[in-house]
C-alpha positions as CSV (number, residue, x, y, z in Angstrom):
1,X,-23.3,-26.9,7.3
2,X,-20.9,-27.9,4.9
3,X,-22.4,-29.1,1.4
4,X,-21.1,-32.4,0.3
5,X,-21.0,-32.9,-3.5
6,X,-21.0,-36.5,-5.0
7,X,-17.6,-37.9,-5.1
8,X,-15.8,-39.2,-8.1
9,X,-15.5,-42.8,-8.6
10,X,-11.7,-42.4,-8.5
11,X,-11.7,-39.8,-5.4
12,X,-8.9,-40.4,-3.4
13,X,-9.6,-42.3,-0.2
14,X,-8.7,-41.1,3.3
15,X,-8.2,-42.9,6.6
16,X,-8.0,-40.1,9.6
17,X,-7.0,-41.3,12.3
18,X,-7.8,-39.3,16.3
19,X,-9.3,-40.3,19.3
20,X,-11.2,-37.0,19.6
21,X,-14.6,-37.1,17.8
22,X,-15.7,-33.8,17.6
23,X,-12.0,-33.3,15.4
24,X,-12.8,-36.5,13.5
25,X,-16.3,-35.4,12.6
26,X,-14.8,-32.1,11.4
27,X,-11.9,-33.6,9.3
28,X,-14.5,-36.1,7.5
29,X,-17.0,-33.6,6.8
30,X,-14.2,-30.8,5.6
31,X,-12.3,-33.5,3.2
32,X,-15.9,-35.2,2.2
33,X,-16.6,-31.7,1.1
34,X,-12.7,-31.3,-0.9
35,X,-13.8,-34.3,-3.0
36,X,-11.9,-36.9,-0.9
37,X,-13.7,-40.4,0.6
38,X,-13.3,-40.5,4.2
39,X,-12.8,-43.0,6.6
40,X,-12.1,-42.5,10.2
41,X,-10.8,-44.8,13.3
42,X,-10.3,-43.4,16.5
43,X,-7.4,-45.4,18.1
44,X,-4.5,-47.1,16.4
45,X,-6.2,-50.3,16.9
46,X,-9.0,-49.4,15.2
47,X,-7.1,-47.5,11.8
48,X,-5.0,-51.2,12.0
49,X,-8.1,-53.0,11.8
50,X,-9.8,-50.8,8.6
51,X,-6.3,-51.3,6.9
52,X,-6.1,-54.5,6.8
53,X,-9.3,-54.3,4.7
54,X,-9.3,-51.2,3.0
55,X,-6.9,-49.8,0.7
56,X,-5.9,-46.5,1.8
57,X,-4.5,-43.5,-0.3
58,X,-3.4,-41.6,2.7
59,X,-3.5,-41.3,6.2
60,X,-4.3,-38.4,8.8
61,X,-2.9,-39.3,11.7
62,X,-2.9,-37.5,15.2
63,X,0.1,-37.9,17.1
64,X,-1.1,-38.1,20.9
65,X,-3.4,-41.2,21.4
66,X,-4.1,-43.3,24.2
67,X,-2.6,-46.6,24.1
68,X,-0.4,-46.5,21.1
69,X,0.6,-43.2,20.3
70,X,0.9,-41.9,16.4
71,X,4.5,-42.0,16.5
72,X,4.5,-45.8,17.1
73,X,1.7,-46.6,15.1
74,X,3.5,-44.6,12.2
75,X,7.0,-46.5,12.8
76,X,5.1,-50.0,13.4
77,X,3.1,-49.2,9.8
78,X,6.4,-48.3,7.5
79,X,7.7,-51.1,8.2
80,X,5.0,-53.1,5.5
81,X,3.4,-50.0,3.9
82,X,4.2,-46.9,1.9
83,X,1.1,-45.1,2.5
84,X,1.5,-40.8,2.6
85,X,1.3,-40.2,6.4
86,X,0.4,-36.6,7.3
87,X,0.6,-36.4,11.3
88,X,-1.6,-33.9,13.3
89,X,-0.1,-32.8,16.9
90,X,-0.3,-30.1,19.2
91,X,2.9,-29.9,19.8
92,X,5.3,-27.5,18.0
93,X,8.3,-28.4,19.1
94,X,11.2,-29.3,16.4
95,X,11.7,-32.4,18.0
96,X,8.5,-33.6,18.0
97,X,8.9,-32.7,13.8
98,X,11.7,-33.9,13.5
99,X,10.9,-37.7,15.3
100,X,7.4,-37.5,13.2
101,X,9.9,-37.4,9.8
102,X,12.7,-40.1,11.3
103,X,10.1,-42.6,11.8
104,X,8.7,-42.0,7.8
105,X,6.0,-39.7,8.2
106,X,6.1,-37.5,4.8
107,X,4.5,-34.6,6.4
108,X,3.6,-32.9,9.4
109,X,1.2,-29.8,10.6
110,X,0.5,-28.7,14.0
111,X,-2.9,-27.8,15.5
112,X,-4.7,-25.6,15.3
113,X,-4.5,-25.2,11.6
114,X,-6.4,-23.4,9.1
115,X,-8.7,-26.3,7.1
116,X,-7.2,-25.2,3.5
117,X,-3.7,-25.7,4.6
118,X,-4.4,-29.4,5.5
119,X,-6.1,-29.4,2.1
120,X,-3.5,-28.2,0.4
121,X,-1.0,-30.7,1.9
122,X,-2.8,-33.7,1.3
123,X,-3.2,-33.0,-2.3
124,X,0.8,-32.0,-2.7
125,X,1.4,-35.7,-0.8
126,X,-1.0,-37.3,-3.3
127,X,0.6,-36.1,-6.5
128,X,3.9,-37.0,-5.1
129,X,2.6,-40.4,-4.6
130,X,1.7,-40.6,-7.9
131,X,4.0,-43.1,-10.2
132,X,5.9,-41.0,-12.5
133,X,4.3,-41.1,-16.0
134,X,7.4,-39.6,-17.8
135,X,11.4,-39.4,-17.1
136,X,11.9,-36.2,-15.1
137,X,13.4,-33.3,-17.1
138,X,17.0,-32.5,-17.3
139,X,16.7,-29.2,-16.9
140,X,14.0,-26.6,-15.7
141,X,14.0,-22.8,-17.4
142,X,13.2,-19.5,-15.2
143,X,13.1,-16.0,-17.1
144,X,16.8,-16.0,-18.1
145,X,18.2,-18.8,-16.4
146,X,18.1,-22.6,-16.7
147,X,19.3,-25.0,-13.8
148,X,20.4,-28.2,-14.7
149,X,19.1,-30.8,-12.3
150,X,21.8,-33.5,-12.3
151,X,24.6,-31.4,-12.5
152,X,23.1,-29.1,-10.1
153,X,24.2,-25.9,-12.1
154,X,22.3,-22.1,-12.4
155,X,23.2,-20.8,-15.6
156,X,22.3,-17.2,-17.6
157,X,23.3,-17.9,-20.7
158,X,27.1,-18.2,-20.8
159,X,27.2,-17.0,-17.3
160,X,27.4,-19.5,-14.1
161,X,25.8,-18.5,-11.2
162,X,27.4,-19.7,-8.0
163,X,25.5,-21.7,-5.6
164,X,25.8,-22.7,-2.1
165,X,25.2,-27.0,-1.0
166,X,22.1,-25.9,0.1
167,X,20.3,-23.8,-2.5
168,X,21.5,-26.5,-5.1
169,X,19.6,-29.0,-3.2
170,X,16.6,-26.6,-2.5
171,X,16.1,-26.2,-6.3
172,X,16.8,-29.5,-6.7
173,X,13.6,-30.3,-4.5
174,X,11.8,-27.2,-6.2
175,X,12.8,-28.6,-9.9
176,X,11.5,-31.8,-9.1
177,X,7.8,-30.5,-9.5
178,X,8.0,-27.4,-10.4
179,X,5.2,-24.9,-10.2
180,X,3.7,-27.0,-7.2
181,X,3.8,-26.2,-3.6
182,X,6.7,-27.3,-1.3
183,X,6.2,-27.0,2.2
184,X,9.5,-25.9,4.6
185,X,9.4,-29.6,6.1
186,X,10.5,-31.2,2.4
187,X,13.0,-28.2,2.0
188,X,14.7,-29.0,5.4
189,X,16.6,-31.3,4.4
190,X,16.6,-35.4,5.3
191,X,15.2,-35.7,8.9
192,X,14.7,-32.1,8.9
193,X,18.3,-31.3,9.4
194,X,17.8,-27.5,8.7
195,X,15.3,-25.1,10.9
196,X,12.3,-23.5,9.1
197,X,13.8,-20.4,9.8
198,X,17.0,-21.3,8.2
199,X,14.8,-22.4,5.1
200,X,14.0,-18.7,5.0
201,X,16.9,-17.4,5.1
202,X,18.5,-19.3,2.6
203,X,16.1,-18.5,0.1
204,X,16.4,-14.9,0.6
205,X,20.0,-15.5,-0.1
206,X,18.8,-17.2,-3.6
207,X,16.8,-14.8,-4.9
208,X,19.4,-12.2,-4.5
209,X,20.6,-14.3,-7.1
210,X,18.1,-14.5,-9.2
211,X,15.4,-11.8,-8.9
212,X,15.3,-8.3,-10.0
213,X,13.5,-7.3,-7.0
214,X,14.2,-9.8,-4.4
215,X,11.6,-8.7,-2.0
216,X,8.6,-9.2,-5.3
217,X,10.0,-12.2,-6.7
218,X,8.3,-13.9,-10.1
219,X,10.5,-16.8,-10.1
220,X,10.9,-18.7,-6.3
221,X,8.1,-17.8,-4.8
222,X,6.8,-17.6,-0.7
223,X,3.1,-19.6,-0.2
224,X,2.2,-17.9,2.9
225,X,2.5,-20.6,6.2
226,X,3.1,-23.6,3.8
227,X,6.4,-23.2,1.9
228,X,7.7,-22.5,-1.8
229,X,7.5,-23.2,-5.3
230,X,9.0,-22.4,-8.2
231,X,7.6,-20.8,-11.3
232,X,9.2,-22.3,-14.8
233,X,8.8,-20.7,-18.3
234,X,7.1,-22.5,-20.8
């Protein structure tokens, strides 16, 4: 049994969104327990219905529906809302990704998945949703090196480090909120133009770069199954 704790007055409020109830049941009681309010519809008919009024923080939504499917219901939504989606599919398949991202859904995780992870990814959604509260830095600092987000230059000290298109944009992505979890999705580039895999690989290139000891790096660092982040000096 999982133990429910009163939620906040300002706890973020979820709308998950699949046709299966025993999965619904679990998702609500899971994210009731994370601290989240949780509202659940079980066709697309049904989450159009709440949203028109409710006011949603994000949205859960399961790809393979009857009737409307996820996909369209996503692509029929972003066309009036900017509302996180995080879709929820069995299938695995880049494709299936890759469409998911096309038609505006901000992230995307494949059953079966561990309960944490989803966790995890909603709250990294939420903060990016969040209207910025200061101009973003100029600049981030790591050990010896600073990287200057416009410019998109690695420096130590007087010394330029050389950087390919695509580890400038990775920190780029990294910089942009730095000590917080990026998943492999949001560093594969618009409409997922790069392969998880290739994510890898590229950032083993990097912190050849930039580490001492590339395989126990302190500054670009691997969260197991999710994605990256980057630790800054302070």
């Amino acid at each position: 049994m999982i133990a429910v704790a009163p939620l906040a007055d300002d706890a973020p409020h979820l709308l998950v969104v699949d046709d299966d109830r025993r999965i619904r049941d679990l998702l609500s009681r899971f994210l009731a327990s994370e601290g989240y309010r949780v509202t659940t519809a079980d066709t697309a008919t049904d989450a159009r219905a709440k949203l028109k009024s409710l006011n949603f923080d994000l949205l859960v939504l399961d790809v393979m529906m009857p009737g409307e499917t996820g996909f369209d219901f996503a692509q029929a939504l972003r066309t009036r809302s900017t509302v996180p989606i995080l879709m929820l599919t069995a299938r695995d398949a880049a494709e299936s990704r890759i469409k998911g991202l096309e038609i505006g859904a901000d992230d995307y995780l494949s059953k079966p998945f561990e309960p944490r992870e989803l966790s995890l990814r909603i709250a990294n959604l939420l903060r990016r949703a969040q209207p910025a509260v200061a101009p973003p830095a100029e600049s981030v600092r790591f050990g010896p090196f600073v990287f200057h987000i416009g410019r998109g230059e690695l420096r130590k000290g007087e010394d330029s480090i050389r950087l390919t298109d695509r580890e400038r944009e990775m920190l780029r992505v990294l910089a942009a909120t730095p000590g917080e979890t990026v998943s492999r999705v949001a560093l594969a580039g618009p409409g997922g133009s790069v392969n998880e895999r290739a994510v890898d690989v590229q950032f083993n290139r990097l912190r050849r770069k930039i580490e001492r000891n590339p395989a126990d790096p302190l500054f670009v660092q691997t969260v197991r199954g999710i994605g990256y982040r980057l630790v800054i000096s302070t």
